[in-house]
Each structure stands twice: as structure tokens, then as C-alpha cells.
C-alpha positions, 0 to 999 in steps of 0.5 A: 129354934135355937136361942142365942146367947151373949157372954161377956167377960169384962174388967171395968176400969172406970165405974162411973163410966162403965155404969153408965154402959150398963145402964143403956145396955140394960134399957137396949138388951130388954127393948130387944127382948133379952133376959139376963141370966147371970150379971156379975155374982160370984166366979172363979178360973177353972182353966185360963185367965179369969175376968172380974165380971161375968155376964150372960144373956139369952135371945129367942135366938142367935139373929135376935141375938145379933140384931140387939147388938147391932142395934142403934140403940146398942152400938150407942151404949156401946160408945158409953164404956170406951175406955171403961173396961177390957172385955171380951162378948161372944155370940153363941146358938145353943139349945 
């Protein structure tokens, strides 16, 4: 079965709040069995406009995928970063 990944591409504006984000997405991407494969680190443009931060996630597939971020529990955390960033999430099967 196909996986499913997560890629976001995020400029935080507000730390503070943003790590408070990232704190109860963490706690919900691993109750919902994901693994984080890149989380910030280094990165550069090779074609079009480029963003501070950088993650991916991967699921044991494309519904666990949306099912994480769907989530009550997710959709909560969600709430913690309005207005903590700009940010662009997409959801990708893959092998």
C-alpha cells in the first residue's frame, strides 16, 4: 500500500506562538502514527519562491495521512498557530 506524506513549507512570524503549534502537532502526528522525516534543517530554492521552514511527514498511507490531519486532535493544534506563520501543507501518496 502507498504511504502518505505531509509537506509543509512554513515562515513562522510569531515563535512563541508557532511552538506551541508545533508542540501539540508533534504530540498528534505521533498518536496518529506518523514519522517525521525532514523537520527544519537546512534548505535551499531550486525553482520558485522558497520558505524558512521545511517539513515532511510520512503515514502508513494517504487516508492515515488525512485522518491525522482531520483529527480533533490536530484541527486543535491547528488553532495554536493562527496568525503564527504563513504556510503552505499538502498531501501526497507516494511509494
Amino acid at each position: 500500500m502507498p504511504k502518505g506524506y505531509v509537506v509543509t513549507r512554513v515562515d513562522i512570524l510569531d515563535p512563541d506562538a508557532y511552538a506551541k503549534y508545533a508542540a501539540a502537532a508533534t504530540k498528534a502526528i505521533a498518536d496518529h502514527g506518523g514519522k517525521a522525516l525532514a523537520r527544519g534543517g537546512r534548505c535551499e530554492a531550486l525553482e520558485g519562491k522558497a520558505r524558512a521552514r521545511n517539513v515532511v511527514l510520512e503515514f502508513d498511507s494517504y487516508d492515515a495521512a488525512r485522518r491525522y490531519f482531520y483529527s480533533e486532535q490536530y484541527q486543535a493544534a491547528r488553532q495554536l498557530r493562527e496568525g503564527a506563520c504563513e504556510m503552505e501543507m499538502v498531501l501526497v501518496e507516494g511509494a
